[in-house]
Structures are given as structure tokens and as C-alpha cells.
C-alpha positions in Angstrom: 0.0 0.0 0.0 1.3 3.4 -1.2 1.7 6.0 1.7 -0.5 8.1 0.0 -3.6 5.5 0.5 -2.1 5.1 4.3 -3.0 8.4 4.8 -6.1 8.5 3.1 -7.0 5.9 5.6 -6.1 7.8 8.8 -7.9 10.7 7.4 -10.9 8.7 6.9 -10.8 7.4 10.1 -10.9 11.0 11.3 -13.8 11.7 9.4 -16.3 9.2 10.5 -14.8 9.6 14.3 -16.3 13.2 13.7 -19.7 11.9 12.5 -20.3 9.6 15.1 -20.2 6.3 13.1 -19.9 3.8 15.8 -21.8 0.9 15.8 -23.7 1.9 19.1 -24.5 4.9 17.1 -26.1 3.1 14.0 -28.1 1.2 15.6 -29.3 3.9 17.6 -29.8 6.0 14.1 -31.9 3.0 12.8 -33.8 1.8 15.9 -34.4 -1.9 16.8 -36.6 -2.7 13.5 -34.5 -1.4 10.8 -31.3 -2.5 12.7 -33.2 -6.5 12.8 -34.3 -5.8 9.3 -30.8 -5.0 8.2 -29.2 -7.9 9.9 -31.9 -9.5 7.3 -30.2 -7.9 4.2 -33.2 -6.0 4.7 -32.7 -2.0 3.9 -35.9 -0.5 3.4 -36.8 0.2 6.9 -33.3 1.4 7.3 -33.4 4.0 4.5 -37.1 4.8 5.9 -35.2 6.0 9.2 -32.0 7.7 7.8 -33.5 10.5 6.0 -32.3 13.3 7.9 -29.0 14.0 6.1 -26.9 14.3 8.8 -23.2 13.1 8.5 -24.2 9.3 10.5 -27.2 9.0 8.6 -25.4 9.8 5.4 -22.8 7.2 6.2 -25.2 5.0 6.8 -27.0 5.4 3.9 -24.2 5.2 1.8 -22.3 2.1 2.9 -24.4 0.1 5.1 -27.4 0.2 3.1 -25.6 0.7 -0.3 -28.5 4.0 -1.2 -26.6 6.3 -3.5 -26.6 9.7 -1.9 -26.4 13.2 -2.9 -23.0 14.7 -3.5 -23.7 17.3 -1.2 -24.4 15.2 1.6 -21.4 12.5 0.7 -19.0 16.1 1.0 -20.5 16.9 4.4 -20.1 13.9 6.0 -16.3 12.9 4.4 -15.2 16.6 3.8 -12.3 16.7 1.1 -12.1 12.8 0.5 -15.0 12.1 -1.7 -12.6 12.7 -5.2 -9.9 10.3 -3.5 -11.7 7.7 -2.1 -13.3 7.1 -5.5 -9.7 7.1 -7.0 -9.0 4.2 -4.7 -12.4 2.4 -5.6 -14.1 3.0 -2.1 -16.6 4.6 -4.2 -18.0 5.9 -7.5 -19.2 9.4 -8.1 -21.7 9.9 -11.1 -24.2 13.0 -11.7 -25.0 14.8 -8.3 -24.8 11.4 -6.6 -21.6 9.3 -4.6 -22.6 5.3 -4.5 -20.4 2.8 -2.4 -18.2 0.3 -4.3 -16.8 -1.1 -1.1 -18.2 -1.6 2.8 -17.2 0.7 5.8 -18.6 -0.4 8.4 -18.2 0.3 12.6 -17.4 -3.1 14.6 -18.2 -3.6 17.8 -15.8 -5.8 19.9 -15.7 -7.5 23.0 -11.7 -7.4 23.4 -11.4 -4.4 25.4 -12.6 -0.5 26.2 -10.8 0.9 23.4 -14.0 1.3 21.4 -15.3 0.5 17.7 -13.3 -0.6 14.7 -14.0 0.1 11.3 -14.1 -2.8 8.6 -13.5 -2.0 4.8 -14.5 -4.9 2.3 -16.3 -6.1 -0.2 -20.1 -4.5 -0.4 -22.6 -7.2 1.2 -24.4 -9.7 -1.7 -27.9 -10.5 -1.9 -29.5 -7.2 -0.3 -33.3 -6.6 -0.8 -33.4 -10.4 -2.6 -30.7 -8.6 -5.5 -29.1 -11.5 -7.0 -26.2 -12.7 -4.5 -23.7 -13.6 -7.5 -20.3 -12.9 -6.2 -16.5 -12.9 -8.0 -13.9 -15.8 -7.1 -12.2 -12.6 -5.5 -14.7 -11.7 -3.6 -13.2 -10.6 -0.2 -16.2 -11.0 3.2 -16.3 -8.4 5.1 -17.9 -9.0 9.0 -19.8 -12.7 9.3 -21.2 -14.9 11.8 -17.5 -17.0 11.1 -15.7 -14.2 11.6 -17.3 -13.0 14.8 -17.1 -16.7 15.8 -13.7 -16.7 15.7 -12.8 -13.5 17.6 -15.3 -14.8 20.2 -13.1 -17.9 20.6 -9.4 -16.2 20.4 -8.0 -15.9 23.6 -6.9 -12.5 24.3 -3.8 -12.7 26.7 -1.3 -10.7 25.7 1.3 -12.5 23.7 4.4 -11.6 21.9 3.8 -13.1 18.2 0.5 -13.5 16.2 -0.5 -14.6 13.1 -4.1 -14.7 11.1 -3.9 -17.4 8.8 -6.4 -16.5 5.8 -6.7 -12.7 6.5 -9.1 -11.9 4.5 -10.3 -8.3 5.2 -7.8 -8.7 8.4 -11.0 -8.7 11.1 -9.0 -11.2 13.1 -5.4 -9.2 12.8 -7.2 -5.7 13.7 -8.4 -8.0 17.6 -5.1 -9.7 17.4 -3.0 -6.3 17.2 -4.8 -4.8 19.9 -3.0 -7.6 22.4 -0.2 -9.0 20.1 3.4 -7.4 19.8 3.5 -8.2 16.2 1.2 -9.8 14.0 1.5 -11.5 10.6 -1.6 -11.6 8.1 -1.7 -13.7 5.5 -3.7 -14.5 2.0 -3.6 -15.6 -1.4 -6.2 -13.1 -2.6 -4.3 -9.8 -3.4 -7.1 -7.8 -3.2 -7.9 -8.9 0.7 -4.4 -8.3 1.6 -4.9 -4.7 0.2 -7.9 -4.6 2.6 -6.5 -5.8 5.2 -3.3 -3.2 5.1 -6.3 -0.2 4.5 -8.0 -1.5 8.0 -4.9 -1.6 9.8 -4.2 2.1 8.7 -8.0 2.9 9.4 -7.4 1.7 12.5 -4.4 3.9 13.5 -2.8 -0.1 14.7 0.6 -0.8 14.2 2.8 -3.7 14.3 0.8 -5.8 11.3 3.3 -7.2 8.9 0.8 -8.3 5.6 2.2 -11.1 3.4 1.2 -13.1 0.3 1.1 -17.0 0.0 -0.7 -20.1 1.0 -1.2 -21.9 4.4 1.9 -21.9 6.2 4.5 -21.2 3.0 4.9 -17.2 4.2 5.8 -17.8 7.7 7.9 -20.9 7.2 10.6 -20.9 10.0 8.8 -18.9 11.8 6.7 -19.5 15.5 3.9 -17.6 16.7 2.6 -17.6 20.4 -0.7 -17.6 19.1 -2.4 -18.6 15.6 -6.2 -17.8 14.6 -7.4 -19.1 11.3 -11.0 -19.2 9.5 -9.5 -21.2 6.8 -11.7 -22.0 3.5 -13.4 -24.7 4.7 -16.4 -25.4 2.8 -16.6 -29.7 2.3 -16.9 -30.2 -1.2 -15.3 -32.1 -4.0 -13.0 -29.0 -5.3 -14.9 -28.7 -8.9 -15.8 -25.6 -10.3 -15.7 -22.3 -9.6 -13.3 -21.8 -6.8 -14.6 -18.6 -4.1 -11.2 -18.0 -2.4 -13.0 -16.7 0.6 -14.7 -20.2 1.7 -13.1 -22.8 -0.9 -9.2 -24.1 -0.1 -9.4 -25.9 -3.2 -8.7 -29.2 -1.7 -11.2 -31.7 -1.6 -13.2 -32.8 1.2 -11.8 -31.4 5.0 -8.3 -31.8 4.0 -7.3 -27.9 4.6 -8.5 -28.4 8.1 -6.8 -31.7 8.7 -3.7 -29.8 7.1 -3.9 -27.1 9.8 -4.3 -29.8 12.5 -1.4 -31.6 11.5 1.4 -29.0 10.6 -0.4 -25.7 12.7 1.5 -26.6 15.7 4.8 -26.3 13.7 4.5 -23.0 14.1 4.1 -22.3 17.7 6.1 -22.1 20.5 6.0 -24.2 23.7 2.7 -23.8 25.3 1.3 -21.8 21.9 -2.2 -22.1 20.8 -3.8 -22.8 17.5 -7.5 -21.6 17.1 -9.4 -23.0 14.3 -13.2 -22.5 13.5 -13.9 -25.1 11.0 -16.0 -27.6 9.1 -15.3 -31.7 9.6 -16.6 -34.3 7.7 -18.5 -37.0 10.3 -18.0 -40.7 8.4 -20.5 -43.4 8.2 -18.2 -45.5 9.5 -16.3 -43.6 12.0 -17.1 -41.5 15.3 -16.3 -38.0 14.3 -13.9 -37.8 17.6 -11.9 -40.1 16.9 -11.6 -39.2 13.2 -10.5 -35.8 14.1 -8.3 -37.0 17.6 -5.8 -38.7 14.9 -4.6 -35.8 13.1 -3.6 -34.1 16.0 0.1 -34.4 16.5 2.1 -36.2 19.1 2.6 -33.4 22.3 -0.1 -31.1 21.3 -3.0 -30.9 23.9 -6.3 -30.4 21.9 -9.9 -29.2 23.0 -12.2 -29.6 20.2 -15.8 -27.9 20.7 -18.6 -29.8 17.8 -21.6 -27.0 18.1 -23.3 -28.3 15.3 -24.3 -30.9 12.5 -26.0 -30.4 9.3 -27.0 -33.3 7.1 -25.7 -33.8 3.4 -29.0 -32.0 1.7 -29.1 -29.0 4.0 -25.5 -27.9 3.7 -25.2 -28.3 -0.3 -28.5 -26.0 0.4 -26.5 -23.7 2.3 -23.4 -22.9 0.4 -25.4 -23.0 -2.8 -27.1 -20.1 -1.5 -24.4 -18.4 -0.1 -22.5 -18.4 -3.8 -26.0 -16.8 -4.9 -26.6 -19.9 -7.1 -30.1 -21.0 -6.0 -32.4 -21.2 -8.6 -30.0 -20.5 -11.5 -30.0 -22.6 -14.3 -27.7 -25.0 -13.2 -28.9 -25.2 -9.3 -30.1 -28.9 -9.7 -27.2 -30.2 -11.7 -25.0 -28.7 -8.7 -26.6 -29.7 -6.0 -27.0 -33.4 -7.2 -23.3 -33.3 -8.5 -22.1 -32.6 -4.9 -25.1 -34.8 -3.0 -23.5 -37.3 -5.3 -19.9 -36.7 -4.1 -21.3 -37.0 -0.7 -22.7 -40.3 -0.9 -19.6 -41.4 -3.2 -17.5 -40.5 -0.2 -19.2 -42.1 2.8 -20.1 -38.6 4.5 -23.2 -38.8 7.0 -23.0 -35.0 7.8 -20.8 -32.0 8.3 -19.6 -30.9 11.4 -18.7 -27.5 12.8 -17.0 -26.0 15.7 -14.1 -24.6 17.7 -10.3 -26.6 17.0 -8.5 -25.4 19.9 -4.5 -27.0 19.8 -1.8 -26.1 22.6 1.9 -27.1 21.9 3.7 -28.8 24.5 2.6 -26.7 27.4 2.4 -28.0 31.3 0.9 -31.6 30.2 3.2 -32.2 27.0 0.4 -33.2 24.7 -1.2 -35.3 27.1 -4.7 -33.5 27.6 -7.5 -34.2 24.9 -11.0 -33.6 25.3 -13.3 -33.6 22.1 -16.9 -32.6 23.2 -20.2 -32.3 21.4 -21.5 -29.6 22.8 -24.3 -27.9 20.7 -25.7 -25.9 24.2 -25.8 -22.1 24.7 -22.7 -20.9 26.2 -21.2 -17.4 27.8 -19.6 -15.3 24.9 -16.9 -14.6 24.5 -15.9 -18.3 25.1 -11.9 -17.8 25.0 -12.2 -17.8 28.6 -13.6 -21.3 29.1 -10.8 -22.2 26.8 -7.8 -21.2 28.8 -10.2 -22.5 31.5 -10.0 -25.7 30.0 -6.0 -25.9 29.7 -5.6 -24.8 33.5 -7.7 -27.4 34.8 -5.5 -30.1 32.8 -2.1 -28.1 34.0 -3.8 -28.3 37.8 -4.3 -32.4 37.2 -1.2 -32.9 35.4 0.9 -31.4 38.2 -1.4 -33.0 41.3 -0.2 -36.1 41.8 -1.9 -36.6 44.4 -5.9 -35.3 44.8 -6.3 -36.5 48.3 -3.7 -33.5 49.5 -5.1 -30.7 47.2 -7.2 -27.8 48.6 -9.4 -27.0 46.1 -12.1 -24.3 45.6 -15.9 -24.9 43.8 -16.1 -22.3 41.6 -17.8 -19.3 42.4 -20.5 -19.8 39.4 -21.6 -22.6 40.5 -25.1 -23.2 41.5 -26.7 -26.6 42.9 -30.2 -27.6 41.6 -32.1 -29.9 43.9 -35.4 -31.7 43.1 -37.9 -33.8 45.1 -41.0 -34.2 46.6 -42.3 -31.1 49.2 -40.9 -32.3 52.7 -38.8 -35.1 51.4 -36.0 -36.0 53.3 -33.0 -36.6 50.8 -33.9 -34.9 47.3 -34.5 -37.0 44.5 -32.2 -35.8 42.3 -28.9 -32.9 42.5 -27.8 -31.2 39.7 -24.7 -29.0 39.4 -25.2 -26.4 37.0 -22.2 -23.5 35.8 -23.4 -20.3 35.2 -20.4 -18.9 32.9 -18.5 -20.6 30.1 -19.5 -23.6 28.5 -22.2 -23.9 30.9 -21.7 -27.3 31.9 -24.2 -29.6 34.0 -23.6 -32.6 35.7 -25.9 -35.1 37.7 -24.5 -35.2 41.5 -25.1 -38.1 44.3 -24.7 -36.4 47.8 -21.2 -37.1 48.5 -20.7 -35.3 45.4 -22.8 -32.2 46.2 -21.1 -32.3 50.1 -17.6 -32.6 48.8 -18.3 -30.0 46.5 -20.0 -27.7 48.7 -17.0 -28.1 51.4 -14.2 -26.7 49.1 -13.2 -23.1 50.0 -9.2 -23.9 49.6 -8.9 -24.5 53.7 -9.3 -28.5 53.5 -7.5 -30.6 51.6 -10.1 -33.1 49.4 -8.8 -36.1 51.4 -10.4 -34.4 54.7 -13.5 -33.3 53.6 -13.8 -36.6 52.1 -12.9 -38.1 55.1 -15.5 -36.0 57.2 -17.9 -36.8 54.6 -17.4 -40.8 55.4 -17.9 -40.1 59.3 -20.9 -38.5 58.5 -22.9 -41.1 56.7 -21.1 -44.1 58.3 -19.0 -45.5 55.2 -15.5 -46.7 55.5 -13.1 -43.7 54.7 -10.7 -45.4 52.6 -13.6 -46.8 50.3 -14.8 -43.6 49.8 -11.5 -41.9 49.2 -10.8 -44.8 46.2 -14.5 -44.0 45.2 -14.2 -40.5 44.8 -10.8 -39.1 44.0 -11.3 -40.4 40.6 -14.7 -38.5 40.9 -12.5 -35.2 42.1 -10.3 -35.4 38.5 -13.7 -35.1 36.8 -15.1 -32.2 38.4 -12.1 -30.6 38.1 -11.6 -31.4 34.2 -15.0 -30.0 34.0 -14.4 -26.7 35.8 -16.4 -27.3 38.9 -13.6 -27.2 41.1 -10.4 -25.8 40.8 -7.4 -24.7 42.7 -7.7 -22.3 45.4 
């Protein structure tokens, strides 16, 4: 990127800091319908409640709900940029009127109190039912994936970052905001253009931008920290290739790629995020399918939120590439339902591929979960979570002598009869993260109840057996084992 479009981008970022183009703000400026209705690809409500020609509504108008507006009103909101922005293609200027030829939209994030960022990509498909036909280049500006994906980075500082697959660079704009330096990469020229405007819209620093596939820009190189949305649309690699969702590769080999040669690239005790599709096997558990490409000493916590049958995702991406009812839609969709069936796939998966190199347990911690319930976002959290429990077990020997503390979102859940003595059933229940529940018998609920860090397990366990009359030493080899379970779950951890 030239310096000239560098500082086109910082002055641009003064100009909608001055009108007020935060996200907060928009939606205010729209109100609760036309905000819904434009999370729809719905803009006429939208454009009903813009129409007072101030600089926000003008903005909004222009690239949020892709209206043309008058000259005039483009000048006042973006004073002296209007000529240069359309020299660099963010829009087009015809007779009395500026229309958007790319998105610049406010971004609300979770990551910190630093406020909005602003997102420049390609303009959304498919608005008002227009025809959703987009170019192989096509470069996605702010999805579901993409929000997905920053919901699940952890956000501890680190030295070294990279965002595999860059795209507009929404996942190096979080990353740089906690990251000493950060490497984007992508094979589609015109996203890594995007990505170097954002980082300059941004005012963020420390972004190095690079060209090439997968891993081949970085090789040598380790990262504390890798995020990746990679292509990962399951199909069998015919036709028109959009660079965006399709690797190229048939099948869910790009993510099995990542699996196997991500942790490469870290360094001990590094994380590798993926959000990703898997293909589940007729003939296979999908856990154990996905457990073998995971290399030796890399700890791996792999979240399956979803499963769509064959039918319902060719359904899906057909749609997405704007190709349902076009004259070819059947001939597609039976081409790749064919593949399907050729291939032994019973549905699709999706989720959250979470890897750790080395680390406190030295590969030795696994857990791959179907888990399609609601959980607390953003999930990072439950994540690192997840690794300190394992760290906690793999360095406690011995349970018995632990102090331990329940955690402090735990609630217990009792039902049973009115007056009964003993309830008939006791229910553990997380209120934060993944939200876990488990089923409890009352040595469970007193043990767990009795941590507060000042006993060790072994004691209250101990205390627990004089209570109801069992033998102590039964109940210890009972329900130590029990202890490892609730603390792998995140019921208990140490004090």
C-alpha cells in the first residue's frame, strides 16, 4: 500500500470519528426494527429512518445500506475525500450522486474498552433479494465465522501472532490490539490490500501483511498464538473456486492440514485456534476421526456445536454463492449430493479446533466434546479455562492432598417431593462458560459444597465418610477419581 492511501485511511478514520459512526451509534440511528431488518439484508426500513441528512445517517445510507446519496451530503459527511476515495475504488461518483463500491462499516468488539473498529471490504451480496452472485475474489467483510472466531481467540497478551487466511484482516485488527507483532496472510491480493487499508484505518501498528498459502509465508517462523477461518467449505474442489470459503482441496483436508502441521509453528505452550468444518463418516465417530490428526505433544480441545445433514449444507453454500435457482442449481446440487454419498459422509460438522503445543501436560490433555448448548460469549475464557484445569491435574499427583475451591459460578439444583428428606435428584449447573451440568449423588454435592481452599479433598472426604457411616478409605478410592472429573470440568479448581 502506497503512503498516499495510508494516509487516506487515517484521514478517513478522522472523518467518521467526527460523524459519530460507531456501531452503538447506527443502531441507535436506525432503531431496533430497521437495525433487525438490516441484519436480514433488509434495507428498506433502514433507509425509511435515515432520511435526515446528517453526517451518521449519510454514512449509513451510503455504505451500510448501499443507497446512493447526494454529492452534497457525501462532501459533508467525508469533507475533502469524496474525489480520493473514488480514486482508490471506495466509491464511485456519477451526476449529483456518490454510491459505495466497497463496505465501511463500525465493529463492535468485545476485546477491550478501546471502542469501535472500522471494517473496509467487499459490499454485502444479496441485499433486498438482488441477485447474490459474487467474483472468485470476492473478499467477506464482517460474518457470523468471523465474529465466531474472535469470540473464541484468547486475548492474553502475547508476543507473536498470526491470522492465517486474512481476509479483510477482522482477526489481525483483535489480534494487534494484544499482540506485539502480528502477521496476516492470504492468497487473494485484493484482501491483503484490505487488510493493510484497515490496519491504517485503525491507527494499529505492528501488522506485517504477506502473500502466499497456508503456512509457506511464515515458514521458520513461530507464533505464540495462531487464529485461522480457513476455507473450509466440504466439497469435492470442482468448479468455480470462491477464495474466501473454498481451499481448493477436496473434502476437509485444509482443516486436517492445519491440525497436523499448525502446531509447527508455535512455540511451547502456543495455541492454535481453528473454527472449521469436519466431515463425520458413516463408518467412523467423528472424535476419533478428528483425535488422529492431531500431532504427538499437542493438547487439543475440540468444541462440535453443530451438524448439518448432506442435503441441508449443499442448500447452504449453494445459496451463499448466490446460485439457487440459477440454471444450473439442480445439476450442482445433485453433482455434490453425489460426491457426498460417493465418499461415505453422513454429515458435516462444525465448531471450535483449539490446539496447545507442548505446554504444562506435554500433549497429554484431549478432550473432544459435542457440545451444541448455549454458552457465555466470549468463550476464550472457558478455553484457557479448559488448559488450566489439565495443567492443575497434570501437576497433582496426588488429589487427596489438594485444597481445592468450587467455583464461584456454581449453582446446585435440587429436586424432590415437598418435605422429602433426601432430594431425589442434585444437579450441578455452571453459570459462565461452556455452561456445563452434571448429575451429583450427595457425596458429590457435600464434597463439592466443602471446598473453600482451607481443606484438603482427602479431609473433607474423610468428614464426609464419618458422617454417613462408610469406611473412609472406600470412599476416598471411590471418589478421588470423581474429584479429577469435576475438576476437568471446571467445577472445582485450585484455590
Amino acid at each position: 500500500m502506497s503512503d498516499e492511501t495510508a494516509v487516506l485511511a487515517r484521514e478517513l478514520r478522522d472523518r467518521v470519528l467526527s460523524a459519530g459512526f460507531t456501531y452503538d451509534a447506527v443502531a441507535e440511528a436506525l432503531g431496533p426494527r430497521a437495525h433487525a431488518a438490516l441484519g436480514r439484508n433488509e434495507t428498506t426500513p433502514g433507509v425509511r429512518a435515515t432520511g435526515g441528512g446528517s453526517p451518521l445517517e449519510t454514512l449509513t445510507r451510503l455504505f451500510l445500506l448501499q443507497v446512493p446519496v447526494p454529492l452534497e451530503a457525501a462532501e459533508r459527511a467525508l469533507p475533502g475525500l469524496v474525489d480520493r476515495l473514488a480514486a482508490q475504488g471506495v466509491v464511485e461518483q456519477s451526476v449529483g450522486e456518490v454510491a459505495a463500491r466497497l463496505d465501511v462499516r463500525p465493529y463492535a468488539t468485545d476485546d477491550d474498552d478501546r471502542g469501535d473498529l472500522w471494517v473496509v471490504s467487499d459490499l454485502t451480496p444479496g441485499l433486498d433479494g438482488s441477485p447474490a452472485r459474487v467474483g472468485p475474489d470476492h473478499v467477506l467483510g464482517i460474518s457470523p465465522a468471523s465474529t465466531s472466531l474472535a469470540q473464541m481467540t484468547l486475548r492474553e497478551p502475547v508476543g507473536s501472532a498470526l491470522d492465517l487466511g486474512t481476509g479483510c484482516g477482522v482477526q489481525a485488527l483483535h489480534l494487534a490490539r494484544h499482540s506485539g507483532r502480528v502477521v496476516a496472510t492470504d492468497v487473494n491480493r485484493r484482501a491483503l490490500w484490505m487488510t493493510r487499508f484497515n490496519v491504517a484505518l485503525n491507527d494499529l501498528t505492528g501488522v506485517d501483511v504477506r502473500d502466499g498459502s497456508f503456512f509457506e509465508p511464515v515458514a521458520g517462523e513461530r507464533f505464540d498464538l495462531i487464529a485461522t477461518n480457513p476455507p473450509f467449505v466440504i466439497s469435492p474442489a470442482t468448479g468455480e473456486r470462491l477464495v474466501y470459503r473454498d481451499s481448493g482441496l477436496p473434502g476437509d483436508r485444509v482443516v486436517e492440514h492445519i491440525v497436523r502441521t499448525g502446531p509447527n509453528h508455535l512455540t511451547d505452550g502456543g495455541w492454535c485456534q481453528v473454527l472449521a468444518n469436519w466431515v463425520i463418516a458413516a463408518d467412523r465417530p467423528w472424535a476419533e476421526r478428528l483425535e488422529e490428526w492431531v500431532p504427538e505433544g499437542t493438547d487439543a480441545f475440540v468444541v462440535q456445536r453443530e451438524v448439518l445433514d448432506p442435503a441441508a449444507y449443499v442448500e447452504l453454500w449453494l445459496k451463499d454463492a448466490g446460485q439457487h435457482g440459477g440454471p444450473d442449481y439442480a445439476q450442482r446440487y445433485d453433482t455434490w449430493l453425489s460426491w457426498f454419498d460417493a465418499e461415505g459422509v453422513e454429515g458435516i460438522g462444525f465448531g471450535w479446533i483449539n490446539l496447545r503445543r507442548g505446554g504444562a501436560t506435554q500433549g497429554a490433555a484431549r478432550e473432544l466434546l459435542e457440545w451444541p448448548y448455549d454458552v457465555e460469549q466470549p468463550v476464550a475464557p472457558a478455553t484457557l479455562q479448559w488448559a488450566r484445569a489439565r495443567d492443575l491435574l497434570h501437576r497433582t499427583p496426588d488429589l487427596a492432598a489438594a485444597r481445592l475451591s468450587t467455583r464461584v459460578d456454581v449453582l446446585q439444583e435440587t429436586q424432590g417431593e415437598p418435605g422429602a428428606e433426601d432430594p431425589e435428584s442434585i444437579v450441578l449447573r455452571q453459570q459462565r462458560g461452556l455452561r456445563r451440568a452434571r448429575k451429583v449423588d450427595t457425596v458429590e454435592a457435600a464434597l463439592v459444597g466443602a471446598c473453600d481452599g482451607e481443606l484438603a479433598v482427602g479431609q473433607i472426604l474423610d468428614a464426609v465418610a464419618s458422617l454417613l457411616g462408610r469406611d473412609a478409605a472406600e470412599l476416598r478410592a471411590t471418589y478421588l477419581p470423581v474429584v479429577a472429573e469435576l475438576v476437568a470440568e471446571g467445577f472445582l479448581d485450585g484455590s
